[in-house]
N, C-alpha and C positions, 0 to 999 in steps of 0.2 A: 259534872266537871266542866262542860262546854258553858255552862250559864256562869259558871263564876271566872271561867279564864274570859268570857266578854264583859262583867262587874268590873273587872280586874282594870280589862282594856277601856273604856269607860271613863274610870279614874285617873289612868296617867293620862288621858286625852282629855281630862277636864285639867288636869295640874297643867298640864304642855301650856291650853289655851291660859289659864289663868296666869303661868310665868308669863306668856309675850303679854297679855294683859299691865301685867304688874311694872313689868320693865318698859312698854314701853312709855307707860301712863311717868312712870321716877326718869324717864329721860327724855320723853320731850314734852310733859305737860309741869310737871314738879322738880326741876332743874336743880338738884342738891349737891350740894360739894360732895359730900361722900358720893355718888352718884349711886347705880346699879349694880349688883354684881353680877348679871351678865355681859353689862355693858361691860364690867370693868374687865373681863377675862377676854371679850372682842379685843379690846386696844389695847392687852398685855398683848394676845397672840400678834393682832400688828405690828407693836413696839418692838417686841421679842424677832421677827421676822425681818423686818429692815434694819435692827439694830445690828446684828450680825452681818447683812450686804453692807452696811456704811463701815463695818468693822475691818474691813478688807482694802475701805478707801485710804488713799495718803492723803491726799490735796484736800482742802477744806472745801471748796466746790465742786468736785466728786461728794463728800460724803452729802452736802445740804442738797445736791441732785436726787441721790438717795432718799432722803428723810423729807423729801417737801412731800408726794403725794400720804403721808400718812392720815388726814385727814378725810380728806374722797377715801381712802381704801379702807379705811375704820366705818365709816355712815354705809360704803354699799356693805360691807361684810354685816353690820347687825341689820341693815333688812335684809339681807341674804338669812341672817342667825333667826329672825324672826317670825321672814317668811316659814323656814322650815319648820317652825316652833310650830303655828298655827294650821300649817299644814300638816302635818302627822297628829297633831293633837284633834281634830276634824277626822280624818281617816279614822283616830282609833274609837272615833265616838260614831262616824258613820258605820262602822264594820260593826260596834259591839249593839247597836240598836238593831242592827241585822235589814239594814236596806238594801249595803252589797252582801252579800253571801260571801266573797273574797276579797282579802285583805287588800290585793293589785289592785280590784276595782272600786277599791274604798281611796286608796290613794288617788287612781286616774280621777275620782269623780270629785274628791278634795280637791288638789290641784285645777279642775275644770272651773270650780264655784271660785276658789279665791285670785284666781285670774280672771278673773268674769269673762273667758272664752263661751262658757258655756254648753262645751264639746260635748261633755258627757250627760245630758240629759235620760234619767230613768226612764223607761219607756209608757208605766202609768203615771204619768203626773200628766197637767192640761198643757202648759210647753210641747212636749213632746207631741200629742194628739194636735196642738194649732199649728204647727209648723209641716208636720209631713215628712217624709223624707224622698229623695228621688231616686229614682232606678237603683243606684249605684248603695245607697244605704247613707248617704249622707245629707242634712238637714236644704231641706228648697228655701226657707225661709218666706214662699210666695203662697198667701191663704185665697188668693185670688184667680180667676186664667186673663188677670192685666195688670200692666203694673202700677203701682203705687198713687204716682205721681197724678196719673189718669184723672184718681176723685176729689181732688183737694185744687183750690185755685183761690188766689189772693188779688187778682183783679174783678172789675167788675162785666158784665157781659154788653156795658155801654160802651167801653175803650175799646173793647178788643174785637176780635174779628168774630162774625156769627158762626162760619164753620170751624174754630175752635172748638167751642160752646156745643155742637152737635154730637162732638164724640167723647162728652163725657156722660156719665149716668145715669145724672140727678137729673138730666134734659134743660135746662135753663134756657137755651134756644133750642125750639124744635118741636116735631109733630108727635102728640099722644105721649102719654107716659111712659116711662123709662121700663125697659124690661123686666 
């Protein structure tokens, strides 16, 4: 039973991805008069939602006060409709291939990947091992004990000053090879 209710889950996480797919390719790549029909049901519910607040105006600039931002609120609402598209559809394929165990941490770790936060890193993948984490359980980001900046340098060691050039760890000025 558990193998076919994640088959199941699987499939509407391939449909999810392949709608925003589909919709998003027919409205910003293939521009068609009939457009989308998720697209079209976003900018029914916008239309639908300010038309009623302008329905309430008298003055004719009250209502076009109204009806001007329809367009910003249609564009953020279908990436908002899309984000969520691809985002559940992700969850129900991370959950049903069985990398989280639980649905919650199939969403957090959707949500982590498609914000490229990268919050939720699984704990065997090489991410996760190069980064470390500190006391606290949250990622140090530092593979090194110095910082970054230290081994990389874009001038050259004739310009600039010889005690620069000493305390980095390729030695470029300085006695015996680098630790």
């Amino acid at each position: 039973m558990d193998v076919l209710v994640r088959v199941g889950a699987a499939l509407i996480g391939l449909l999810l991805v392949l709608a925003f797919l589909q919709s998003a390719s027919r409205v910003a790549l293939v521009n068609r008069q009939r457009g989308d029909w998720l697209a079209r049901r976003v900018g029914w519910l916008v239309q639908t939602t300010l038309g009623r607040l302008a329905q309430k105006r008298q003055r004719y600039e009250n209502i076009q006060d109204v009806l001007a931002p329809v367009l910003p609120l249609y564009l953020l609402l279908v990436i908002i409709v899309w984000f969520g598209l691809v985002l559940a559809g992700f969850a129900l394929l991370i959950w049903s291939c069985q990398a989280e165990h639980s649905l919650l941490k199939a969403i957090i770790g959707s949500g982590s990947q498609l914000s490229t936060l990268g919050f939720r890193t699984p704990p065997d993948t090489a991410g996760h091992r190069a980064t470390g984490t500190t006391p606290g359980g949250l990622p140090s980001g530092r593979r090194t004990p110095h910082p970054p900046w230290v081994e990389c340098t874009t001038s050259s060691p004739a310009t600039e000053s010889p005690r620069f050039f000493e305390h980095l760890p390729h030695r470029l000025v300085g006695k015996g090879p680098a630790p």
